[in-house]
Backbone as CSV, one residue per row, in Angstrom:
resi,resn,N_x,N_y,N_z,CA_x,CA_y,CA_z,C_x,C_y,C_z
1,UNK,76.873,147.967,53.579,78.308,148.175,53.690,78.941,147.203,54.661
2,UNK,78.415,147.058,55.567,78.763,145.801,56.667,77.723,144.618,56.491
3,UNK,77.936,144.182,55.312,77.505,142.930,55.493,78.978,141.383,55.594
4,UNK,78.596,140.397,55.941,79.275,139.592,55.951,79.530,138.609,55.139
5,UNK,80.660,137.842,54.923,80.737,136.512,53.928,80.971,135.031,54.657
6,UNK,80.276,134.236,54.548,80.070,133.131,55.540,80.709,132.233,54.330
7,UNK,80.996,131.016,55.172,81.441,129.990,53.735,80.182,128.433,54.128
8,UNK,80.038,128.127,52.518,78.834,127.338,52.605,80.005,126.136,51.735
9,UNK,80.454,125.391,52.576,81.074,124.638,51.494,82.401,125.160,51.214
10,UNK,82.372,125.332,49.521,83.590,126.188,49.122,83.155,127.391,48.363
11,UNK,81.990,127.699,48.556,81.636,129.165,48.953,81.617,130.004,49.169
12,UNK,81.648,131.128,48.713,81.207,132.195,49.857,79.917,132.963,50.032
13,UNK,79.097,132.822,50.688,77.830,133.563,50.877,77.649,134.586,51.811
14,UNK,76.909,135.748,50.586,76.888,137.221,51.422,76.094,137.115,52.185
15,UNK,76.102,137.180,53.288,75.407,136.927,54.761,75.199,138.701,55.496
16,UNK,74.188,138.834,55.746,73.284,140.307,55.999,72.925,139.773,57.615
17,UNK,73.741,140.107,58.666,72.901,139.902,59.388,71.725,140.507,60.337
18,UNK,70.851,139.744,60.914,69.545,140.501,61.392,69.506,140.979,62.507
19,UNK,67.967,141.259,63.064,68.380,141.218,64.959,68.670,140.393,65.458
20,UNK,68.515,139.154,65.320,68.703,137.987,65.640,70.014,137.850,66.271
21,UNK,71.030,137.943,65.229,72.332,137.573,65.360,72.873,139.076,66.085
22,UNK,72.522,140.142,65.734,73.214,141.311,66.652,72.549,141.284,68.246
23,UNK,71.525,140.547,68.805,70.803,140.396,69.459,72.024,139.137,70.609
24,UNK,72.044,138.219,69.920,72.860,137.153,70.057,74.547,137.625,70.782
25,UNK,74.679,138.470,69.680,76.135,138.946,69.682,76.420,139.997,70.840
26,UNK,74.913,140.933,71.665,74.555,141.660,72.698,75.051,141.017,73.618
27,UNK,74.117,139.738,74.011,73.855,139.290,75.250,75.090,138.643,75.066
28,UNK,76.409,138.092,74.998,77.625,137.784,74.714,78.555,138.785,75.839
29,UNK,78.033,139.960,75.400,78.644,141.255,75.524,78.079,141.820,76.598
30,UNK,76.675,141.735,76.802,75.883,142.197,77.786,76.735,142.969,79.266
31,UNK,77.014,141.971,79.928,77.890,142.337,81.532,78.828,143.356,81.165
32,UNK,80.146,142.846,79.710,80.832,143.875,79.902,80.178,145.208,79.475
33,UNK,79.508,145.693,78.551,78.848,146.835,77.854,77.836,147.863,78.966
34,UNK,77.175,146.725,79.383,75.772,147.899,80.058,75.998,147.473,81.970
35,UNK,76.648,146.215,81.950,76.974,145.924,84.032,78.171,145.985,84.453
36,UNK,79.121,146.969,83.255,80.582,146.043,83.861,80.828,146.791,85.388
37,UNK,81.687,145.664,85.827,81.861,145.806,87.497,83.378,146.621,87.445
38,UNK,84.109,147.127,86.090,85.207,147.752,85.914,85.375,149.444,86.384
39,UNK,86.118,149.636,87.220,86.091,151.119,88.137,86.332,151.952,86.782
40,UNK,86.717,151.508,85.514,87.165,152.425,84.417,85.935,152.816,84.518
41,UNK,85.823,154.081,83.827,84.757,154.877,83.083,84.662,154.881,81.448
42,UNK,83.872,155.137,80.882,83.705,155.231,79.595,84.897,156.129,79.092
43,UNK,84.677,156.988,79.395,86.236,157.920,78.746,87.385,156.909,78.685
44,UNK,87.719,156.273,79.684,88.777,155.523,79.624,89.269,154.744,79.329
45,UNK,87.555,153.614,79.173,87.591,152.664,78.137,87.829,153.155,76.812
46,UNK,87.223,154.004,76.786,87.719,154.382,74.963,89.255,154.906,74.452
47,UNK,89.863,155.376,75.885,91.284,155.812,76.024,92.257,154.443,75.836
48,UNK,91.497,153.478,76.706,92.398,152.058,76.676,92.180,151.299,75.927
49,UNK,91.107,150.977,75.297,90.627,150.212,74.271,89.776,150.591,73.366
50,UNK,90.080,151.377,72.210,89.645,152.176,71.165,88.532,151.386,70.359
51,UNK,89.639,150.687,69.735,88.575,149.830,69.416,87.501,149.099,68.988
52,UNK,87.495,148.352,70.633,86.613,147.933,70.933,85.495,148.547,71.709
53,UNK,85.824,149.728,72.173,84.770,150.727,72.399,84.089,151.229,71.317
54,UNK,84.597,151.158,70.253,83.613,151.219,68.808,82.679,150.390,68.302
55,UNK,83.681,148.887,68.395,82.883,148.077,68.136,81.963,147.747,68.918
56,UNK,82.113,147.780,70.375,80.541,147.719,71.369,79.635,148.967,70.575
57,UNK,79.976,149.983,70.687,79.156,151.198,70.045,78.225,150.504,68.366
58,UNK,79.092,150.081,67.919,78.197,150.048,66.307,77.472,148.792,66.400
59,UNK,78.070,147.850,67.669,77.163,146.743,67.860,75.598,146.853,68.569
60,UNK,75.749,148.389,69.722,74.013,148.455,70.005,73.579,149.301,69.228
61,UNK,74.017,150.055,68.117,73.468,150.957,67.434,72.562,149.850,66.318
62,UNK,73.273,148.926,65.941,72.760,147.916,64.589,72.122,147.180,65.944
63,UNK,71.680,147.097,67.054,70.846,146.091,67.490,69.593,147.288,67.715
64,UNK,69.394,148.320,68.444,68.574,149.215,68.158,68.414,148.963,66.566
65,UNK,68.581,149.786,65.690,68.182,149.736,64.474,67.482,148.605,63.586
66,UNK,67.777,147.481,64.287,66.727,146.443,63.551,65.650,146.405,64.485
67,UNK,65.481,146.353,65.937,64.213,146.803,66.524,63.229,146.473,66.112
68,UNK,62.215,145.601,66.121,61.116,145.897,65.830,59.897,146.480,66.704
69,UNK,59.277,147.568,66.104,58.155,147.901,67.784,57.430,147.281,68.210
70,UNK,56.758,145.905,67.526,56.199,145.130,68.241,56.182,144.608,69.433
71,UNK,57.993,144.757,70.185,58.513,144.332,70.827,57.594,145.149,72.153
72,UNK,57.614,146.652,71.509,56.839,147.283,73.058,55.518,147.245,73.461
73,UNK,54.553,146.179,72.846,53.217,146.631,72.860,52.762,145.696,73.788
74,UNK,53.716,144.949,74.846,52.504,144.360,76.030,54.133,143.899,76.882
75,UNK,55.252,145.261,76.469,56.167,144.986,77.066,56.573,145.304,78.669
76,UNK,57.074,144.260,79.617,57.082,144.514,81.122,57.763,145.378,81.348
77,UNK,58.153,146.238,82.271,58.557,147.217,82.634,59.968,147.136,82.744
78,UNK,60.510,145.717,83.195,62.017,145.225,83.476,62.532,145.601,82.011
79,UNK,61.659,145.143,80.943,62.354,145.505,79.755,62.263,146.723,79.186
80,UNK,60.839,147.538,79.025,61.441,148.775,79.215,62.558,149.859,79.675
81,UNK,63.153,149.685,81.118,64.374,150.227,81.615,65.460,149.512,81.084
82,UNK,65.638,148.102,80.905,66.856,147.806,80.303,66.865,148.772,79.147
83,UNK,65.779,148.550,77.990,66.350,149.272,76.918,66.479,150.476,76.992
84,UNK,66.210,151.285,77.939,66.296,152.808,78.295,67.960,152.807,78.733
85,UNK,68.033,152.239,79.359,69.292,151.624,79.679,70.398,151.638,78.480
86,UNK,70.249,150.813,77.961,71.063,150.918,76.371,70.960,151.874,75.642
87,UNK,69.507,152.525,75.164,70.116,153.955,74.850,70.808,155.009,75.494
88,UNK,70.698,154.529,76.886,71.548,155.591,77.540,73.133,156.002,77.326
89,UNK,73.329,154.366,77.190,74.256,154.037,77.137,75.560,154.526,75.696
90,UNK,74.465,153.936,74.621,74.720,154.919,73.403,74.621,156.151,73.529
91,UNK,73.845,157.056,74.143,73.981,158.232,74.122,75.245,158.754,74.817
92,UNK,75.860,158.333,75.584,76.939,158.438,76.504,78.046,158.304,75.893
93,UNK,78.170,156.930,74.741,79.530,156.437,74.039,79.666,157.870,73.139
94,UNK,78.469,157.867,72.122,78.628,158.895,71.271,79.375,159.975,71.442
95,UNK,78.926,160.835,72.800,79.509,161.828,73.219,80.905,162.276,73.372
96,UNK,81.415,160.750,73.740,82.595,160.829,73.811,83.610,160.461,72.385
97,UNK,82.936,160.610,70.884,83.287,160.295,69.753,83.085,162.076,68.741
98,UNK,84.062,162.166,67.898,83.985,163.224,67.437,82.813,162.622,65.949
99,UNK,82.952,163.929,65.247,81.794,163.333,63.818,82.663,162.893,62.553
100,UNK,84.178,162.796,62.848,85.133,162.694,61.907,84.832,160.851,62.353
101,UNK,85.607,160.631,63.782,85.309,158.880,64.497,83.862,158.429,63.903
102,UNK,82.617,158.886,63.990,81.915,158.975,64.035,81.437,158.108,62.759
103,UNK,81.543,159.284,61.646,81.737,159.189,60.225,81.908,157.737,59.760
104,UNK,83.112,157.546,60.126,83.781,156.380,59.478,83.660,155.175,60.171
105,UNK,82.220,155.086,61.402,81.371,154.119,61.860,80.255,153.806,61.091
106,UNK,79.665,155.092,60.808,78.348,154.839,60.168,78.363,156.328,58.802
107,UNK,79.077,155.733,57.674,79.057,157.334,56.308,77.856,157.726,56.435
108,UNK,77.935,158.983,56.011,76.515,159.593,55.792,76.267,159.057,54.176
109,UNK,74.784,158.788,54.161,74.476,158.339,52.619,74.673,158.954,52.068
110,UNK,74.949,158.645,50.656,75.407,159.395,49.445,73.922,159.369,48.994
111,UNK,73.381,160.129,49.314,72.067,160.901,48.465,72.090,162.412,48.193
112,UNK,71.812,162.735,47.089,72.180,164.513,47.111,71.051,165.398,46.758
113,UNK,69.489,164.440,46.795,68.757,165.345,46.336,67.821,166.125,47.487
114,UNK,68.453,166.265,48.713,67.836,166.607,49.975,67.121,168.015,49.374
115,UNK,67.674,168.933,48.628,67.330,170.179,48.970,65.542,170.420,47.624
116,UNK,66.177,169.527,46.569,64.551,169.529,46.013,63.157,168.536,46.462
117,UNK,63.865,167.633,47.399,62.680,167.151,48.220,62.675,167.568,49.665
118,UNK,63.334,169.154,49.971,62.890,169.574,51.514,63.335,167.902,52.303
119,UNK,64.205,167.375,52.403,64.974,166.490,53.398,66.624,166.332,53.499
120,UNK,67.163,165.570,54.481,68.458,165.661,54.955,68.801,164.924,53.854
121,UNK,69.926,165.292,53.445,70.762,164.139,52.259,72.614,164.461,52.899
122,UNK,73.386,164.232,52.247,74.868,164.146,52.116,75.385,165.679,52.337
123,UNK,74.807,166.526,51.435,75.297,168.023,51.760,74.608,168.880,53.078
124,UNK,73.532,168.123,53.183,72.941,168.887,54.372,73.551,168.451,55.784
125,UNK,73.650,167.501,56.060,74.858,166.441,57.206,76.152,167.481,56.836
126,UNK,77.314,167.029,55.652,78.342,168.025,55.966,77.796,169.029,56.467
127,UNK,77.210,169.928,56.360,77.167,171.251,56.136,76.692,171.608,57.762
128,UNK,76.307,170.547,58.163,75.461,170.328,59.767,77.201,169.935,60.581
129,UNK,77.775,169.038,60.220,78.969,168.951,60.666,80.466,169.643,60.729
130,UNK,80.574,170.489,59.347,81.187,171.673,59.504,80.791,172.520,60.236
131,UNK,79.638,173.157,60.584,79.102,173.835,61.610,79.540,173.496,62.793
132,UNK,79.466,172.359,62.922,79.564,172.242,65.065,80.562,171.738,64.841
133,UNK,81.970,171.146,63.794,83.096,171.011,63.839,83.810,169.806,63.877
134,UNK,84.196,169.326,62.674,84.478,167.572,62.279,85.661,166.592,63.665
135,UNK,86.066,167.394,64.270,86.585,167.263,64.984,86.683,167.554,66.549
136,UNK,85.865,168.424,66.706,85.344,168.399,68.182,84.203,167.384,68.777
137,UNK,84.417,167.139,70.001,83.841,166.063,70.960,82.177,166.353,70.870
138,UNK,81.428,165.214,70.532,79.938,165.647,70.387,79.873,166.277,71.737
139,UNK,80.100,165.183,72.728,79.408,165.465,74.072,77.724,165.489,74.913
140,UNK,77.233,166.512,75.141,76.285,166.282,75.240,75.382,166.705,74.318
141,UNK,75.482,166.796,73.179,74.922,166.541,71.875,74.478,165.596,71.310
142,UNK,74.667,164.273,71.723,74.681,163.153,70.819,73.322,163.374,70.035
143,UNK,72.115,164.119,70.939,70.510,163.612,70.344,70.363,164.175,69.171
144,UNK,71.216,165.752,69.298,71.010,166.520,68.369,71.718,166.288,66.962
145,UNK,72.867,165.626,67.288,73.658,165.203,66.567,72.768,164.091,65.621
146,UNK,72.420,163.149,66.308,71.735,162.169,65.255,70.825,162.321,64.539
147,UNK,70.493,163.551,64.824,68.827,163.843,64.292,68.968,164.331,62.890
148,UNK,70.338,165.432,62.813,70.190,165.937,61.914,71.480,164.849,60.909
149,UNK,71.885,163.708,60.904,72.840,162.522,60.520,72.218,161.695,59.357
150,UNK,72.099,161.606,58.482,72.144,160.598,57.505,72.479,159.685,57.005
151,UNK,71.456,158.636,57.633,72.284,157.183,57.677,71.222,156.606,57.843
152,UNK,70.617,155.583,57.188,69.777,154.672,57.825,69.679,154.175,59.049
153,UNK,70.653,153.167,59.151,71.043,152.606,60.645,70.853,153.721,61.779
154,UNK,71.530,154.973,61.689,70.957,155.827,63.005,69.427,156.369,62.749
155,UNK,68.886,156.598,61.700,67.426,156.879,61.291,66.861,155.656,62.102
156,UNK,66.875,154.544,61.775,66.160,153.479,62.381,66.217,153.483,63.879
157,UNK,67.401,153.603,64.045,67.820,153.617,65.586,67.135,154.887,66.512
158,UNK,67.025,155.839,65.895,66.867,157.176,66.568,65.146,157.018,66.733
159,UNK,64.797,156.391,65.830,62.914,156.045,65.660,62.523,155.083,67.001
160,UNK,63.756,153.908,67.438,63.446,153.179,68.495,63.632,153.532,69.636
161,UNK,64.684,154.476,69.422,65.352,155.632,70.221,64.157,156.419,71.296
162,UNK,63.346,157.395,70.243,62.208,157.990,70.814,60.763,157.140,71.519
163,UNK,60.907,155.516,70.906,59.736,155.067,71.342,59.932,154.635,72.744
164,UNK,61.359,154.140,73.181,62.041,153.991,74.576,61.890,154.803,75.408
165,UNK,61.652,156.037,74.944,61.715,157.163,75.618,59.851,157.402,75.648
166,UNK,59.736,157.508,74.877,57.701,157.273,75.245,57.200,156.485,76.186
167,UNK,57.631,155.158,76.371,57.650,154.414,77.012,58.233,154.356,78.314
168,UNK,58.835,155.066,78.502,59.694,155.220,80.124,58.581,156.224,80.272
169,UNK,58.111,157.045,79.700,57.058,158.225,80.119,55.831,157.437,80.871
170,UNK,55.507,156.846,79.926,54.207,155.867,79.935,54.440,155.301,81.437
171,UNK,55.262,154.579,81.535,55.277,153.613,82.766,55.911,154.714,83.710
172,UNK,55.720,156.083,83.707,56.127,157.003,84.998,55.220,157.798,84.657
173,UNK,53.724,157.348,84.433,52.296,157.639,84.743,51.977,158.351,83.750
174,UNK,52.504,159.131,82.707,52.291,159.805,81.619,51.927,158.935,80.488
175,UNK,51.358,159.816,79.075,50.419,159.413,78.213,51.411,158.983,77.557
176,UNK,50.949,158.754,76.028,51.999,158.997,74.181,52.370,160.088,74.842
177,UNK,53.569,160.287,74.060,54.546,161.615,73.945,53.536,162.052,72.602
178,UNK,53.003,161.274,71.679,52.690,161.681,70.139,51.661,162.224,70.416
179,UNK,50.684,161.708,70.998,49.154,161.762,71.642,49.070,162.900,72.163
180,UNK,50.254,163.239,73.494,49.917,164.865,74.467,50.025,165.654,73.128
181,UNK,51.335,165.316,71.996,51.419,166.536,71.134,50.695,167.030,70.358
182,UNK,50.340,166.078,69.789,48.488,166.163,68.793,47.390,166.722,69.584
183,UNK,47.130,166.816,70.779,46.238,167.022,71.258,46.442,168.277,71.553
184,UNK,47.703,168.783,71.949,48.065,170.512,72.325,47.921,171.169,71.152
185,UNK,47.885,170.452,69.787,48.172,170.833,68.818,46.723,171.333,68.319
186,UNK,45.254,170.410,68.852,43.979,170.834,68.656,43.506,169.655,67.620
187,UNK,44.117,168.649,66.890,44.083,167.014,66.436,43.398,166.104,67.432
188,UNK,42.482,166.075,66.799,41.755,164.551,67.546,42.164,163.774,67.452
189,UNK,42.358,162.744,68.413,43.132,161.298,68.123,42.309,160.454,67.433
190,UNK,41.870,159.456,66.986,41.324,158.520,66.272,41.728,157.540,66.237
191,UNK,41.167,156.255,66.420,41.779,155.165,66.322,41.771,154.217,64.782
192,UNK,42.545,153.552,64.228,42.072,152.923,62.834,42.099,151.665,63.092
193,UNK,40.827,150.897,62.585,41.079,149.416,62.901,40.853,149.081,61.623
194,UNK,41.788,148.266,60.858,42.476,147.747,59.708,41.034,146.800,59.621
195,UNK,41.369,145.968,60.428,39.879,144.570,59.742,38.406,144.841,59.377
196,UNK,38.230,145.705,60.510,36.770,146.353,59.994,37.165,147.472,58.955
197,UNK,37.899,148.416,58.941,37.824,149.437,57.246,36.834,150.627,58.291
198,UNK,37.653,151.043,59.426,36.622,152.390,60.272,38.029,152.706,61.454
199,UNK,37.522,153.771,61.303,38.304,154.895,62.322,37.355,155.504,63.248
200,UNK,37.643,155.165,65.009,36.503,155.240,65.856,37.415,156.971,66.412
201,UNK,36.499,158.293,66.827,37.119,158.858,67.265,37.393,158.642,69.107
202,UNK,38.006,158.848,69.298,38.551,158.524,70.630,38.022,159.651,72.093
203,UNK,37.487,160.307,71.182,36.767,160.748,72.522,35.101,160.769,72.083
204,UNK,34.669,161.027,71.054,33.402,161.008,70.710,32.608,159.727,70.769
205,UNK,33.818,159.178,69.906,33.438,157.145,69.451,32.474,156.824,68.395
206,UNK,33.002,158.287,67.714,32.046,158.298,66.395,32.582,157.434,65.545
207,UNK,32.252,156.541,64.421,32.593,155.584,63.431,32.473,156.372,62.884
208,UNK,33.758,156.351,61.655,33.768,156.521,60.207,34.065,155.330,59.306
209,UNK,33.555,155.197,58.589,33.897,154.295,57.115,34.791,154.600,56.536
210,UNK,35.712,153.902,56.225,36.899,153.911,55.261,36.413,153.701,53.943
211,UNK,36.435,154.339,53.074,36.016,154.448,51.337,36.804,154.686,50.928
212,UNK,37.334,153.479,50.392,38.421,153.631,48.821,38.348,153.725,47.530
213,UNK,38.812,155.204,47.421,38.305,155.624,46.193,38.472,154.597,44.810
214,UNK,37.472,154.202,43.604,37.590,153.163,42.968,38.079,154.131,41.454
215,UNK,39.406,153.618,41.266,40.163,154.140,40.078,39.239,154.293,38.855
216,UNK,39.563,155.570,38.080,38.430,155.866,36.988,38.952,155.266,35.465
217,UNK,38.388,154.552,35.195,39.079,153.815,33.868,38.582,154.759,32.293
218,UNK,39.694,155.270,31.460,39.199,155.781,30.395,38.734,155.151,29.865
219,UNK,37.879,155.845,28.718,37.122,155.184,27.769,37.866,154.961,26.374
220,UNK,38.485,154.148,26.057,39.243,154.269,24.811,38.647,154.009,23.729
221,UNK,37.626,153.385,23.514,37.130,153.212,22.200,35.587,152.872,22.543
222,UNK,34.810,153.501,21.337,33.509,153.539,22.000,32.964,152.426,20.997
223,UNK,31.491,152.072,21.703,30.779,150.766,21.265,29.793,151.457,20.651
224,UNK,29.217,150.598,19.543,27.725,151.129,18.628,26.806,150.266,19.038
């Protein structure tokens, strides 16, 4: 829905952009969004400049959402808190946005078959938003709010969302958030290593073999 048209020539080319360019378009923005030295507060920015308090908003939501997690797997700690930082930050704008404002940042998808595949679709979102009220202030709701929202872009976002938040755990001496839960749960952890084709268990260090089952081919016509 937000994609762009660039001109190539006399052209026009539909231009999708990536993290790259919302990444780009951040650090631009950076000081005023997540350091500004402005005595306003968020409420007020959004009181004085509408906006563009949106458009900062849908600009770290689409930079979260392209995310990739690779990013956290030998990531320094400085960058950890920044991005804790930025979701904070989103979590904060949101609050101060109703689900009507909201809405017409990011539609809920038009999918309607939520209820015969047991998932969120289009009627389950309304029906989540008539409830807590198209027009009242999320507030300190935002988490709950997104969770139950249908939208890719906040799906993606809300996934990088929680790993930020694992990660601030991690580096304030705690395990996985996924790991403590599996394990309270009575789930052994296991590790899978793709190149060898084995899953070591993690506390035993027992090997298993990966065996892929080999598809059974009918017999269609027989030989004499």
């Amino acid at each position: 829905m937000h994609d762009f048209y660039v001109m190539d020539g006399k052209k026009l080319i539909d231009f999708k952009p990536r993290h790259v360019n919302y990444e780009r378009a951040f650090l631009r923005k950076y000081d005023e969004i997540i350091n500004s030295q402005s005595d306003m507060s968020m409420h007020e920015m959004k009181e004085t400049y509408p906006d563009e308090f949106k458009k900062d908003l849908f600009l770290l939501i689409k930079l979260k959402s392209t995310t990739a997690f690779d990013v956290f797997k030998s990531a320094e700690p400085e960058f950890i808190v920044n991005e804790f930082r930025i979701i904070s930050a989103i979590d904060d704008m949101i609050g101060l946005l109703t689900p009507r404002e909201f809405m017409n940042m990011f539609p809920i998808e038009k999918t309607f078959d939520g209820e015969k595949y047991q998932c969120k679709d289009y009627f389950y979102t309304m029906d989540y938003i008539r409830k807590f009220g198209i027009d009242k202030v999320i507030g300190d709701k935002a988490i709950d709010f997104l969770m139950e929202y249908q939208n890719w872009d906040i799906i993606k976002c809300m996934l990088c969302w929680m790993e930020v938040v694992n990660q601030m755990h991690i580096l304030h001496g705690g395990r996985d958030i996924l790991l403590e839960f599996t394990e309270e749960q009575g789930v052994k952890p296991r590790t899978m290593h793709q190149e060898g084709k084995y899953i070591i268990d993690d506390k035993t260090e027992e090997k298993f073999e990966i065996k892929r089952l080999k598809p059974q081919i009918k017999k269609l016509f027989s030989t004499i």
